[in-house]
N, C-alpha and C positions, 0 to 999 in steps of 0.2 A: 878837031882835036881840042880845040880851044873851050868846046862848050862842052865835049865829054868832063874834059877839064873842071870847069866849072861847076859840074854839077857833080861830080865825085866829090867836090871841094866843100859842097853845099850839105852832101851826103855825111861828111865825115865831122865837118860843124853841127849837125843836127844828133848825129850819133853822143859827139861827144858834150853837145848840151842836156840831150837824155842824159847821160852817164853822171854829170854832174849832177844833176838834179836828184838823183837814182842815191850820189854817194853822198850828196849834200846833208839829207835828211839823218845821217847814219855819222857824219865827219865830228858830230859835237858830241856825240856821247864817244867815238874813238879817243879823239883828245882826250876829253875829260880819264879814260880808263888812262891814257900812255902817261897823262901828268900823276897820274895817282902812282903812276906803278903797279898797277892792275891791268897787265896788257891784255885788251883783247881786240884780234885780226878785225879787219874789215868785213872779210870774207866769214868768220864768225858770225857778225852781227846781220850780214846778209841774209846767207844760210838762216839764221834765228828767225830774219821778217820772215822767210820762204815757210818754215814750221809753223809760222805762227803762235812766236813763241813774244808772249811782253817783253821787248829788250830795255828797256828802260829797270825793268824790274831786277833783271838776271846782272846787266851792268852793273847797277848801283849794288845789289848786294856782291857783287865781287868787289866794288870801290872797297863798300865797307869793310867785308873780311880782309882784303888785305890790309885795310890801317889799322884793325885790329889784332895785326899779326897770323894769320891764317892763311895760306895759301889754297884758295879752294878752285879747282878749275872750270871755266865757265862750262863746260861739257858736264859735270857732274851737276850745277848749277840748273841746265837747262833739262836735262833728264829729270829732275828733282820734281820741277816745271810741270813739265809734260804729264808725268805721274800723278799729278793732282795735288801737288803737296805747296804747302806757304812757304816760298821761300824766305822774304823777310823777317818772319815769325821764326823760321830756324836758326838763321843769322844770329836774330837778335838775342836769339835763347844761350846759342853757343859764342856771343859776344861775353853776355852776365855770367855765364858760366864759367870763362876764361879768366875772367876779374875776380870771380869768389872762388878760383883754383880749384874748380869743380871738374872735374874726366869727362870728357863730354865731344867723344868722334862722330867725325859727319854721320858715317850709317846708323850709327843708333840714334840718335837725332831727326835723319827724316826716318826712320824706323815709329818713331815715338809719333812724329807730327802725321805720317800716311798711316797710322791707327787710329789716329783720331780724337790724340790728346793733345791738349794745348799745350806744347812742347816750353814756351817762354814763363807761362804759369806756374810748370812744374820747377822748372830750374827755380824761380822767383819765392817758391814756395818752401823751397830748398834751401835755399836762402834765408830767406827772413819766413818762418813758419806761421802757419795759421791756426784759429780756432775753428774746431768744426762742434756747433749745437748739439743735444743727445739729450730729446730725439728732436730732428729736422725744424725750425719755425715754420717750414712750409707744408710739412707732414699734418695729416690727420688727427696726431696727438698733440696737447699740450704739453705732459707729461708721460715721464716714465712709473706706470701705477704697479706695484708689487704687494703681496702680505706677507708678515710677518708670522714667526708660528705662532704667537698669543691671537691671530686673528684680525690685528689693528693693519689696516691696508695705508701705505706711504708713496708719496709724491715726488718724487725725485726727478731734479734736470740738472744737466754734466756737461761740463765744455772737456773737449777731450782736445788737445793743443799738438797737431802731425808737422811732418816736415816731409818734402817728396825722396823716394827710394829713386834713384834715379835707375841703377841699373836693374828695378823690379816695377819699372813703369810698362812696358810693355809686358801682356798678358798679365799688369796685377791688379788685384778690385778694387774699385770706385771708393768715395765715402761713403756710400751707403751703406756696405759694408762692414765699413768702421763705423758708422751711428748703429745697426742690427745686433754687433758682436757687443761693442760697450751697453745697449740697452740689455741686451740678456746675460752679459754680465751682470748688472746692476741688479735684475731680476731672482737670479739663482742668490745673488749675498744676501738680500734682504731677506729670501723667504728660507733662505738656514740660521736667520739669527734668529734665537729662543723669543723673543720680546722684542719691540719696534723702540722700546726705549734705549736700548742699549745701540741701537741704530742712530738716532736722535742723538745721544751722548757723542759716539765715535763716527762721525760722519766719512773719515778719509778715510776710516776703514775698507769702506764698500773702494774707494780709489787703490787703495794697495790691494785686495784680494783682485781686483780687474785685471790690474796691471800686471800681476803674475800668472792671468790667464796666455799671454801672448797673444793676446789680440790681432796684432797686426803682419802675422803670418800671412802670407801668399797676398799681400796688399799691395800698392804703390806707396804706401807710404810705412814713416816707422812714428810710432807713437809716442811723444815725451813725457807726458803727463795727462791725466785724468783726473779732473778737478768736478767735486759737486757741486752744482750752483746755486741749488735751491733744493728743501725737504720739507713737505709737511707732511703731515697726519693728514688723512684718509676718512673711509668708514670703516665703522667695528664689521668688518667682513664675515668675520665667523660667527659674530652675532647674528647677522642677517640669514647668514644659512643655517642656523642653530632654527629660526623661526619659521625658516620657508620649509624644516625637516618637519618640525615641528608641526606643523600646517597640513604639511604630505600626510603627515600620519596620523591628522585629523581625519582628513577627507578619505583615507584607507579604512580608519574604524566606521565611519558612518555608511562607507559603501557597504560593509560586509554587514552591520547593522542592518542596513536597507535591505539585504539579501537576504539573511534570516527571517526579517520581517515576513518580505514575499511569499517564503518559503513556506512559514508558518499559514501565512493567507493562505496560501494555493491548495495547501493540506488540509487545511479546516473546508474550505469548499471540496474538496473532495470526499471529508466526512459527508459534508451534506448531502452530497450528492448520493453519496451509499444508502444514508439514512432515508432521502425520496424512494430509490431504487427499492430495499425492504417493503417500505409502506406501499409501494405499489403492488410489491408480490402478496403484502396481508390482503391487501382489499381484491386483488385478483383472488386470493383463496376464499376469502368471505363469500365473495362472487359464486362460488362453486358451491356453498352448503345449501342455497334454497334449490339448485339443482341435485343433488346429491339427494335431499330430504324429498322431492316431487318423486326422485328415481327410489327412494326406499318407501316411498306410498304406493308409485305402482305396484313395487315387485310383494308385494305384503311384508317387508321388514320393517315397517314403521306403521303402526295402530292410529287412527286419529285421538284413542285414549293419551296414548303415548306421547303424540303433540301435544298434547294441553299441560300435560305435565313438565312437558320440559318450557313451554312459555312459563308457568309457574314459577320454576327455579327460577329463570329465566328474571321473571321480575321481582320475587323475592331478592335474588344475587342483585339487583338496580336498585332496592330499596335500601339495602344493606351499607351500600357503598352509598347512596346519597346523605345517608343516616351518619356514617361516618365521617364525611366531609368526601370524601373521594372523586365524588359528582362535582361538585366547587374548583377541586383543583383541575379536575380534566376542563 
């Protein structure tokens, strides 16, 4: 009985230096939540190792919320967690939020952070607002290029100055969308004023007629200001195309020049052609009279008197014509 004893004894010292060891690692972040006032069970942080869930991460952001006055429950905390989402980053979003008396409930929050915006950004931004470039420094353009209707093409770059919509951050568009709208904005004013000059003169023109586009519809953000930051002059645009029409309706008359030409050509050789074809049917018929003249010898309708007389004419008619010049021109 003594040794059963003993090793039950042995048993239940080994059990319970597991157990310690087991709760040891878990005992200092307990404390720390029981001093805070942010209670969280033992058996909480257990369960959390078992998920495999950071407890160090879900503790301390509950330390924080509750000194920031927030009551957030570590179960809502750890789901947050699990879900993929930064719990810190939301913390910290709806700590700044609370201090600028910003509305800012846990679901919409990780709502904002598990869509995959920077949830502390957006509050920050909301806060103390930014400038957004237009168009992008990192974009393909330097400038925003438009013409005017006199023709004179303008250079314009815009700080457009947003602050975040918080309750239209989820499902609202990006900057890009605010650089895209304020650039086509910018585009449509310039090229309905009459003359670039009048552009030039009134530059915040082009910023009020933007602004009362309502640009910042279905955004994340609301827009306070649209400011131009830079305009120059361009190329005489319309000049260029005045010259490249210019040009076109060169190279249109000479093509049709060139086709006439052809045309002409093709026809004259076709005279000629007719003209060979003739002259070969004379000399085919010529061909035929010393036969015709053999065939009116046989049959007696031609006399040898008869030939001689017509060789007569014949070269009296070539005396006639060389007498005249006739022979010279042929």
């Amino acid at each position: 009985m003594d040794k059963v004893l003993i090793v039950g004894l042995v048993l239940v010292g080994l059990f319970g230096l597991v157990l310690v060891v087991v709760i040891g690692q878990f005992i200092s972040l307990w404390i720390q939540a029981m001093l805070s006032n942010a209670h969280v069970s033992i058996f909480e942080i257990i369960g959390m190792r078992l998920r495999k869930v950071d407890i160090r991460t879900v503790v301390y952001s509950r330390i924080r919320a509750v000194k920031a006055g927030m009551d957030i429950p570590t179960n809502a905390l750890e789901t947050h967690y699990l879900a993929g989402g930064r719990v810190p980053n939301v913390i910290s979003a709806m700590i700044a939020a609370r201090s600028a008396k910003i509305e800012l409930p846990w679901n919409i929050a990780t709502a904002i952070d598990l869509a995959g915006r920077d949830i502390l950004d957006a509050v920050q931004t909301s806060v103390n607002p930014k400038v957004i470039d237009c168009p992008a420094q990192s974009g393909p353009r330097a400038t925003i290029d438009a013409v005017a209707q006199d023709g004179i093409q303008l250079k314009a770059k815009a700080r457009v100055t947003v602050r975040t919509n918080i309750s239209r951050l989820v499902g609202g568009a990006t900057e890009e969308t605010i650089i895209a709208r304020v650039g086509e904005g910018i585009v449509t004013t310039i090229g309905s004023a009459t003359s670039h000059k009048k552009v030039l003169e009134n530059p915040d023109q082009i910023s009020k007629t933007v602004m009362q586009k309502g640009l910042d519809a279905g955004t994340a953000f609301e827009i306070l200001s649209i400011d131009i930051a830079d305009i120059d002059v361009g190329d005489n645009i319309g000049a260029k195309l005045q010259t490249a029409q210019a040009e076109a309706n060169k190279q249109m008359a000479q093509a049709e020049a060139e086709k006439r030409r052809a045309l002409a050509v093709a026809q004259e050789q076709e005279y000629v052609a007719e003209a060979q074809k003739n002259k070969a049917l004379v000399v085919l018929a010529e061909a035929e009279v010393p036969r015709a003249m053999a065939e009116a010898f046989r049959s007696g309708n031609l006399g040898i008197m008869d030939y001689y007389k017509m060789r007569n004419l014949q070269a009296d008619t070539s005396m006639r014509a060389a007498i005249g010049g006739e022979g010279a021109k042929g």
